[in-house]
N, C-alpha and C positions, 0 to 999 in steps of 0.2 A: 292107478292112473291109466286112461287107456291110451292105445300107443296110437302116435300118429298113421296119419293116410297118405301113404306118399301120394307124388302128383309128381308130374313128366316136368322137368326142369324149362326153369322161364316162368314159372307163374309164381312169381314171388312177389305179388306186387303189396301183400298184408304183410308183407316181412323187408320193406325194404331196406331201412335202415338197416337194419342187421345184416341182411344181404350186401350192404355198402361196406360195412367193416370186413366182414369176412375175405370180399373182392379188395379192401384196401391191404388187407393183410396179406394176404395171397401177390398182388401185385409188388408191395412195397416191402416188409418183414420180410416174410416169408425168403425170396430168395438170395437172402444174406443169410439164410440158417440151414436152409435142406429144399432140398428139390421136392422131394416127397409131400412136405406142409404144404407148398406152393400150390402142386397139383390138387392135395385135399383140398385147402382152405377156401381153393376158385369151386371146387364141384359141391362142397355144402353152400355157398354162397347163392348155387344156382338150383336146389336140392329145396321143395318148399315142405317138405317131412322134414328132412333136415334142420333147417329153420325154426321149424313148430318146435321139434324136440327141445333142441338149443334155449328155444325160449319159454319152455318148463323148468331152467335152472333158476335164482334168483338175479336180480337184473344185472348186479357187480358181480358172479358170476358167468356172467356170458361170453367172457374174451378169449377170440381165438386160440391164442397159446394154453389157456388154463383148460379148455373144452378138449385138443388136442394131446394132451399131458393126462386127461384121464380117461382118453379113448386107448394110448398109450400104459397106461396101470390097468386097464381090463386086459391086457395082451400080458403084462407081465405076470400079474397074479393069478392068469388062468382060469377068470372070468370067461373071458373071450378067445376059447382055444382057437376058431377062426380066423382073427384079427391075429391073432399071436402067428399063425401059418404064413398070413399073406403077410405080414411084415419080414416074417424072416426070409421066405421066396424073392419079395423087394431089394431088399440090403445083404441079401447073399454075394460072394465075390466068386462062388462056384462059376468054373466055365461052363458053356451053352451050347448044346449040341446042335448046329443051322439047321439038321434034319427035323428037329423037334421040337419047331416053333411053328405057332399053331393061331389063328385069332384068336382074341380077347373073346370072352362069353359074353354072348349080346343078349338082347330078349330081356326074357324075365324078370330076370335078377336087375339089371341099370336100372329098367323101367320101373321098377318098383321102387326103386330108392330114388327118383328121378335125375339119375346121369343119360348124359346123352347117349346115343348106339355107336358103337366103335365102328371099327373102320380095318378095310382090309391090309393086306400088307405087300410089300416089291417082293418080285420073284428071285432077286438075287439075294447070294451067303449073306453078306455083308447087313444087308436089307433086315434079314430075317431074324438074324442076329440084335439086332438095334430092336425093333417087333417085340423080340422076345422079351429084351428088358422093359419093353412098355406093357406088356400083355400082366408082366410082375408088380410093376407101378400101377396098370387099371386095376388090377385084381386087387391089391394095395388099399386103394383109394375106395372100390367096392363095398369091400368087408368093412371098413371104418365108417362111412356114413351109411353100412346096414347096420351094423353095430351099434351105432349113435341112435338107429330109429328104433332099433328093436329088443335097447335096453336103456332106453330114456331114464326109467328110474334111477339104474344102478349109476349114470353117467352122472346124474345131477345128486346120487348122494355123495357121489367122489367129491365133487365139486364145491356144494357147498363146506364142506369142513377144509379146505386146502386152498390154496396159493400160489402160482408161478414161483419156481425157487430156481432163479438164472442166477449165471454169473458166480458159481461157489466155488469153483474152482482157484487152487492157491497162487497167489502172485508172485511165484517164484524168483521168476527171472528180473523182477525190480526188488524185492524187498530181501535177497539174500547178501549180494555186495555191500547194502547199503545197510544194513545190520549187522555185519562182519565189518565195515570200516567203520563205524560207531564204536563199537565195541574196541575196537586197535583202541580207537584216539582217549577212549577212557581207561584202557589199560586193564580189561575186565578179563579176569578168567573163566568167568563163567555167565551164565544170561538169564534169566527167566522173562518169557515173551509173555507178553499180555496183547491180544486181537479187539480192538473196539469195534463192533458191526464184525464179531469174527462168524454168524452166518452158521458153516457145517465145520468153521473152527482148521481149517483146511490151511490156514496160512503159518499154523503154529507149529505146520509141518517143514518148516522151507529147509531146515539144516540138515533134510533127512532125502530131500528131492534131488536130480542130475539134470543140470541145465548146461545147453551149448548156443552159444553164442554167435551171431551170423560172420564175426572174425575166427573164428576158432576155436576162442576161449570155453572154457567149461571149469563147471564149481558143480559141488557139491558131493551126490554118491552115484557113480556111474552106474552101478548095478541097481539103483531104487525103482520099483515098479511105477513111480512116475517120474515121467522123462519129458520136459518142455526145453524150447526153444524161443529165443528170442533175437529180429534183429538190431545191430547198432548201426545208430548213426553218427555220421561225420568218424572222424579217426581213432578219437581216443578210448582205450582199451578200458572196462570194469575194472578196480581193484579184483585181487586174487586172496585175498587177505582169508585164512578160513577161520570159520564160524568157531567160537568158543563151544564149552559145553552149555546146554540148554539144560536148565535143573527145574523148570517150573514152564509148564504150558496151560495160558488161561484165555480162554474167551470170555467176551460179554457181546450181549446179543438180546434184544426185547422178545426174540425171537427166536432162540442160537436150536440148533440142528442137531440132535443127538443122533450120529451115525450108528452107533452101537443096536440102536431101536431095528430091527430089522424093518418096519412099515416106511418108516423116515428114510432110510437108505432105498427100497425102494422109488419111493417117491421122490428121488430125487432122481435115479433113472427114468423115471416117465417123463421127468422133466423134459430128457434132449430127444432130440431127434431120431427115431430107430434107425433111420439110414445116413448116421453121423460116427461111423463106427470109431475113428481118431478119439473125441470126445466120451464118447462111452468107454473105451479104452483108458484114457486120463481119467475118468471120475474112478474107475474099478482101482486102479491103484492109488486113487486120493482116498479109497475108501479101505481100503490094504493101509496103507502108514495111518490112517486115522484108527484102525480097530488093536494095530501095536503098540501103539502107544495114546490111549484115550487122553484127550486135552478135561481140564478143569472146567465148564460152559458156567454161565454164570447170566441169568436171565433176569434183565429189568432196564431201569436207566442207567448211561454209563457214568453222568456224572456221581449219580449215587453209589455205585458200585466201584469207579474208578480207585479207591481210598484201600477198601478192603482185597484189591485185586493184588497192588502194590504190597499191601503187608503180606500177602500170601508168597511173594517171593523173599527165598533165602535171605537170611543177611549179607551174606559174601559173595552173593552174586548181583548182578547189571539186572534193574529192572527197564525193558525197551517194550514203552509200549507203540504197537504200531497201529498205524489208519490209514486205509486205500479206500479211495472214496467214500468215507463213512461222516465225513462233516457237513458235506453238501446240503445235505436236510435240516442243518442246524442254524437257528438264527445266531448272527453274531455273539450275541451275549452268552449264550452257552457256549461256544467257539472259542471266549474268553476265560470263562467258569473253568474248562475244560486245562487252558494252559494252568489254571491258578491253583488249581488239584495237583498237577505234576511239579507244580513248584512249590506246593506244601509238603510233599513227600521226598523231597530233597533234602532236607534237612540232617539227616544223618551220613546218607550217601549218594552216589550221583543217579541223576534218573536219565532216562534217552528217551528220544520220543524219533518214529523213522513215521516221514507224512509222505504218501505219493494221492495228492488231493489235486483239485484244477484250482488254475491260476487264481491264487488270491483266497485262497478259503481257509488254509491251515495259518492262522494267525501265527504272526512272527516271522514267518519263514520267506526269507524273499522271494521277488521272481523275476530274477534277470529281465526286469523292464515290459516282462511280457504283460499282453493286455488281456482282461479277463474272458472268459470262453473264447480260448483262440484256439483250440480244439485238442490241445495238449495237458498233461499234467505235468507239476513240479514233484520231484524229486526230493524231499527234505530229512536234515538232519539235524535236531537240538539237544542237546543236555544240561538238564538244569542240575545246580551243584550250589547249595549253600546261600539261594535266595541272587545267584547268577545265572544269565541265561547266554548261554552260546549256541545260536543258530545260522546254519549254513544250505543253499541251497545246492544241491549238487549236480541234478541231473535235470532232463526233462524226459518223457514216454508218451507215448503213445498208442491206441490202440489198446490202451489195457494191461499194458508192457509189453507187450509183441512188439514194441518197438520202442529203442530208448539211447539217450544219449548222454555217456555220462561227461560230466565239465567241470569236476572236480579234479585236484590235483591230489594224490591218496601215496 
């Protein structure tokens, strides 16, 4: 394939469209994730090399985040020891000596990949200082759309066999209370979790995770290498109730994530952001509890799988199976399907089911009157037992549970 020709930035006029997403991504996305996407995703939008390359992947291939995710896997795999430099220079927390800050490298190199020519800098510490961390962000931003032009192929074969894989992170701080007071009210001593849409299977972790709550409270294992927070709202305190033993970890997933794979584990760091070091932090230890204790992954549809997930738990243990955000995509009637599975597996002992879905999705489960996408999810708890169903809603969250409210009485 030959490689693009860059051209001085602004002449995107055969690339606009694309050039419009990338500027919408960069204006809107972007700085809800990282600063650093923000600045790429505005300088390839203006980048008509750029663009061209971008537009050698196939066409559902071309979205910002997935393009960026494998400029990102050429920096980790060492593809791209340049890009691997200037990202680490970027997102370093090293101090900055004032004396040795220096302009950004103009000329050649911008011009070639068509970014605009930097710009000098204030003579004072403080000044030079700020400089310096931009000189690390231009350089940054440089090397990734040189990068992108000048290994176009390698970037679109990432591409095409791969997927945005956001959001894998475990839902700790909602789904541990609420499967710890499940568990109380059926008098279970032990539990085997089953994950629907469990994804990289990360949430089959939760009795192994240390969470502190914006009142004080904390559950779980304070020493666990993943450690989240979450705040509460209005007054009332999470149950403390702690987790039984967990003797069966299973996911289902069309898709589900084998962390073990070293290429998968990878690829799901390319996923965040290099200068998101918090998040890279939490995946490194959801990927520590994930390789000590491998989950069960179980790949295809859940209602077909749901049956044999269920017998794969112990006899004399609580099967709970849980769903965070995983029905949304489901038309009602599967939605239904899905309750009638958990209530066929009842039959001999009690099943649980913990739902943190948005208003109105997880059939059964009330919602305090609230009205659907009112920008929260319900917090749900059911056990079916014997062709009975007892369903209670407990909580509400937010944000993903970074924020939540519980309004049960435990």
């Amino acid at each position: 394939m030959p490689r693009p020709t860059a051209v001085t930035a602004g002449s995107t006029g055969n690339h606009s469209k694309l050039a419009q997403t990338y500027r919408r991504f960069a204006e809107v996305d972007a700085p809800k994730i990282s600063p650093l996407y923000e600045r790429l995703a505005l300088a390839l939008s203006e980048s008509d090399a750029a663009l061209r390359a971008i537009e050698s992947a196939p066409t559902r291939k071309r979205n910002p985040a997935l393009i960026l995710a494998a400029l990102h896997h050429l920096a980790l795999t060492g593809q791209s020891p340049t890009l691997a430099t200037a990202y680490k220079a970027a997102t370093s927390p090293a101090s900055v000596d004032p004396a040795s800050a220096k302009p950004a490298p103009a000329g050649a190199v911008r011009a070639e990949v068509g970014l605009p020519s930097a710009t000098g800098f204030e003579a004072t510490a403080s000044a030079e200082m700020a400089a310096r961390a931009g000189i690390d962000s231009d350089s940054a931003v440089e090397a990734a759309v040189r990068t992108l032009v000048e290994m176009t192929e390698a970037v679109v074969g990432v591409v095409s066999g791969r997927k945005v894989r956001g959001n894998v992170g475990g839902n700790h701080a909602v789904l541990y209370p609420a499967i710890a007071e499940v568990a109380r009210r059926v008098g279970a001593g032990a539990i085997g979790l089953i994950d629907v849409g469990c994804s990289a299977g990360f949430n089959l972790n939760v009795d192994r995770a240390g969470i502190t709550y914006g009142n004080g409270q904390t559950l779980g294992n304070p020493s666990s290498p993943v450690q989240v927070s979450a705040s509460i709202v209005k007054e009332q305190a999470v149950p403390t109730h702690a987790m039984p033993e967990v003797v069966a970890r299973i996911g289902i997933d069309p898709e589900p994530i084998d962390t073990s794979d070293a290429d998968e584990a990878r690829w799901l760091r390319a996923c965040l952001p290099p200068d998101q070091p918090e998040q890279i932090a939490r995946l490194e230890g959801e990927l520590e509890l994930a390789a000590s204790a491998p989950p069960f992954l179980m790949q295809g549809d859940a209602l077909e799988l749901l049956p044999d997930a269920l017998a794969r738990v112990p006899a004399d243990a609580l099967p709970v199976v849980t769903t965070t955000w995983a029905l949304s995509d489901l038309p009602l009637e599967s939605r239904l399907r899905f309750l009638q599975c958990l209530d066929a597996a009842a039959t001999n002992r009690p099943v649980a089911w913990v739902s943190v879905e948005g208003v109105g999705v997880a059939p059964a489960i009330p919602t305090f009157g609230d009205r659907p996408a009112s920008g929260h999810s319900i917090i749900g708890l059911a056990v079916f037992n014997h062709s009975t169903l007892q369903a209670e809603s407990v909580g509400r969250c937010w944000l993903r549970g970074q924020m939540l409210a519980w309004l049960a009485d435990s």
